[in-house]
C-alpha positions in Angstrom: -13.4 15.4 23.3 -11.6 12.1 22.8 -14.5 10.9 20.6 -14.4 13.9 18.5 -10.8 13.0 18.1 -10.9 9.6 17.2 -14.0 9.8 14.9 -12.2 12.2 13.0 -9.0 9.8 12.6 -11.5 7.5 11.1 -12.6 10.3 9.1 -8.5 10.8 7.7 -7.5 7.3 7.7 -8.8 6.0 4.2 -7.3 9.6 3.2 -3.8 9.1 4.3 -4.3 5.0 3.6 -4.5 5.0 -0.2 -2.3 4.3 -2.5 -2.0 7.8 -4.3 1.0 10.6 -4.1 -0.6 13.8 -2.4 1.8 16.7 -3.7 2.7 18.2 -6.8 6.3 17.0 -8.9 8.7 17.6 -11.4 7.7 16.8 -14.7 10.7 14.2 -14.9 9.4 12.0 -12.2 6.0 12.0 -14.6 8.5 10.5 -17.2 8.0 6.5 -17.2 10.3 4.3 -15.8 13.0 2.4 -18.0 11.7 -1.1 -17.8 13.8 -3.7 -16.2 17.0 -5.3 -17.6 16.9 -9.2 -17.4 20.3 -11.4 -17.6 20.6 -13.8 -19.6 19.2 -17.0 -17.5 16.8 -15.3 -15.5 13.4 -15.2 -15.1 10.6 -12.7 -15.2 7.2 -12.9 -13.8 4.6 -9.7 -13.4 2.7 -9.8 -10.0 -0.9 -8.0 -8.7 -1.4 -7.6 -5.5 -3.2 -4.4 -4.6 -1.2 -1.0 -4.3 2.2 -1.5 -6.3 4.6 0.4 -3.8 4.0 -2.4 -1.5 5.1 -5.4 -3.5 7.7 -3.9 -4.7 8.9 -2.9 -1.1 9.0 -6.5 -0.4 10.4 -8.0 -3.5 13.6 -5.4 -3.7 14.5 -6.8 -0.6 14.7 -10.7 -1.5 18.0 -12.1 -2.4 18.2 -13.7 -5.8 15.4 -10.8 -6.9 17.6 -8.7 -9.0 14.5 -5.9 -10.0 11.4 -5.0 -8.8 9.3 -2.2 -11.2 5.9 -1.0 -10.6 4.4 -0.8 -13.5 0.8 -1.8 -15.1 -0.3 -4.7 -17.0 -3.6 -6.4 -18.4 -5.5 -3.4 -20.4 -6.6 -1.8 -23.4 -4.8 1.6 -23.4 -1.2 1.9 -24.7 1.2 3.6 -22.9 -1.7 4.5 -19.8 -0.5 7.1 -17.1 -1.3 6.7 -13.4 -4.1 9.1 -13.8 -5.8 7.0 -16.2 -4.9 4.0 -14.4 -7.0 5.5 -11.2 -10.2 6.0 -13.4 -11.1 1.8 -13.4 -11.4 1.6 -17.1 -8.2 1.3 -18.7 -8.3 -2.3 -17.7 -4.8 -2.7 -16.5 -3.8 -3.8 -12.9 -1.3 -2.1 -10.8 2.0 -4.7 -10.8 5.5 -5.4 -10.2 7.4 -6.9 -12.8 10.0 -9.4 -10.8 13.2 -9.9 -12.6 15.2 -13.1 -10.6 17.3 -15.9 -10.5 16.3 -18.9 -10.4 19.4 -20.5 -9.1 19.4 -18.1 -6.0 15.3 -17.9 -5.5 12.8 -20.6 -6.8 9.9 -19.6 -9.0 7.6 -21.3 -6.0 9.6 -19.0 -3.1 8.6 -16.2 -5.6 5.0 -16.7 -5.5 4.8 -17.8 -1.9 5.8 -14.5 -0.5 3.1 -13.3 -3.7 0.3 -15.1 -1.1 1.7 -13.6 1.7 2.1 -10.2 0.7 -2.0 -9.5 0.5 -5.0 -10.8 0.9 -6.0 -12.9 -2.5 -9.5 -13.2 -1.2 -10.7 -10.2 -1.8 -12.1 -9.0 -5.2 -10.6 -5.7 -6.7 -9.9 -4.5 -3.5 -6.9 -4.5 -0.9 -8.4 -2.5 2.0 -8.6 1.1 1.3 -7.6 0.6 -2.1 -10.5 0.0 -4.3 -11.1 -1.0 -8.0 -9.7 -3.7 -10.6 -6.3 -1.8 -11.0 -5.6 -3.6 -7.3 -7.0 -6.7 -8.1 -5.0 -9.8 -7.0 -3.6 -11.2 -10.5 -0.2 -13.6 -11.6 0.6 -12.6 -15.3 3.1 -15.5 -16.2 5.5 -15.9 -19.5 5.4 -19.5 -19.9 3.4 -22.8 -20.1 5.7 -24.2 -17.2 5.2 -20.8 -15.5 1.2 -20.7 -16.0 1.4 -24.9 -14.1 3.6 -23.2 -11.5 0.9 -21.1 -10.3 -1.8 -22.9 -10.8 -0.5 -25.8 -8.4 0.8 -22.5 -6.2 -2.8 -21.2 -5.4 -4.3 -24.5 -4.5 -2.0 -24.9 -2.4 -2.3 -21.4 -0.8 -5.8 -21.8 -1.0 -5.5 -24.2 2.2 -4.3 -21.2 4.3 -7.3 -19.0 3.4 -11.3 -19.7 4.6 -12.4 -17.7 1.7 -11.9 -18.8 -2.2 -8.7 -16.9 -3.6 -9.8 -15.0 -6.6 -6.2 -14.2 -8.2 -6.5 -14.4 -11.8 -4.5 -15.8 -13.9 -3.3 -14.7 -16.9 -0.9 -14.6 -20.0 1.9 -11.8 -19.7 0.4 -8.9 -21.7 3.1 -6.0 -22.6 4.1 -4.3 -19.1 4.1 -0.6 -18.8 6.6 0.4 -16.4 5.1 3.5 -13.7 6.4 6.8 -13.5 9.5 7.5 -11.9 7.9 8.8 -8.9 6.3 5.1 -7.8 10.0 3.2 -8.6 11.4 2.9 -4.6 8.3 4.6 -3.4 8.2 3.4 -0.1 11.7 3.6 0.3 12.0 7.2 -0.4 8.7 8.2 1.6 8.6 5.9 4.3 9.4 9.1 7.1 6.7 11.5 5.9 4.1 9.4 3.9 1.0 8.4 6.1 0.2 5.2 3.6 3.8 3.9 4.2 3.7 4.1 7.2 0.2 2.7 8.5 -0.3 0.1 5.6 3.3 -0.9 4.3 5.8 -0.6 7.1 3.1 -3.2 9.4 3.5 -5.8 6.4 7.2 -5.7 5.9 7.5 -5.5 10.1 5.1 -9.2 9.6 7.1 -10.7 6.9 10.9 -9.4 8.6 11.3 -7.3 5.7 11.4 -4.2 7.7 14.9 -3.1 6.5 
């Protein structure tokens, strides 16, 4: 009887482990998001790292980070909904654009927690999630930016066995996500399964558990 019971947890866990909403919504939260105000004398990068309602999790919490929006980034199709996003062939990568302050956080403290927040080894794919739209990818704005993370993932590369893949890449025009992923994992962290088993362990590892 316990076998039959834990085989069929294995059975549910890549179920309740993606990153995908499992019930129906008002067409509003289908609206996209406004895309993110920047002061004047910030700066904006747009970050890959696998599933977006994680990153963003992380990032919102950071002082000197004064946005976080999921969004996509890096395809062919204007204006692409989640659903297309899912299919693999719209190109884009599921991101967070990161609005901060450079006086408060450092470009390299940005992309440090970046490296920390997945697993950059691992090719279009951040365990249960699958495909390029989680692929590991920096999107940067600026020559300075673009030397930034080179220099960043040789370095990180030291803390890793495997070669990092990240790509990286010039800052294509970002498409914010549907309302529904903005403050996902803040909103369903007490009755969604991925929130709980994949995102609340991460921000528990990093002391972002707030």
């Amino acid at each position: 009887m316990k076998r039959r019971r834990l085989l069929a947890l294995l059975l549910l866990l890549p179920a309740i482990a993606s990153c995908e909403p499992k019930k129906a919504m008002p067409e509003e939260a289908k609206q996209p998001a406004p895309a993110p105000k920047v002061p004047e004398g910030s700066e904006v990068i747009t970050l890959g790292a696998g599933c977006f309602w994680c990153i963003e999790a992380a990032y919102k919490q950071l002082d000197g980070v004064q946005a976080a929006v999921s969004g996509y980034m890096g395809g062919t199709v204007a204006k692409p909904t989640y659903e297309q996003i899912c299919t693999g062939t719209t190109g884009h990568a599921e991101v967070v654009q990161v609005v901060y302050d450079p006086k408060k956080i450092s470009s390299e403290k940005i992309l440090a927690w970046f490296w920390d927040l997945h697993d950059p080894t691992t090719l279009n794919r951040q365990g249960a999630d699958v495909g390029t739209q989680y692929r590991s990818a920096i999107f940067y704005n600026s020559d300075a930016q673009k030397a930034l993370a080179e220099a960043s993932k040789k370095a990180a590369q030291e803390n890793f066995k495997d070669p990092i893949v990240t790509e990286i890449t010039k800052a294509s025009e970002f498409y914010p996500a549907e309302n529904y992923h903005q403050d996902y994992y803040f909103q369903n962290k007490s009755k969604n399964g991925y929130c709980r088993l994949v995102i609340e362990p991460k921000l528990k590892k990093l002391k972002l558990d707030h």
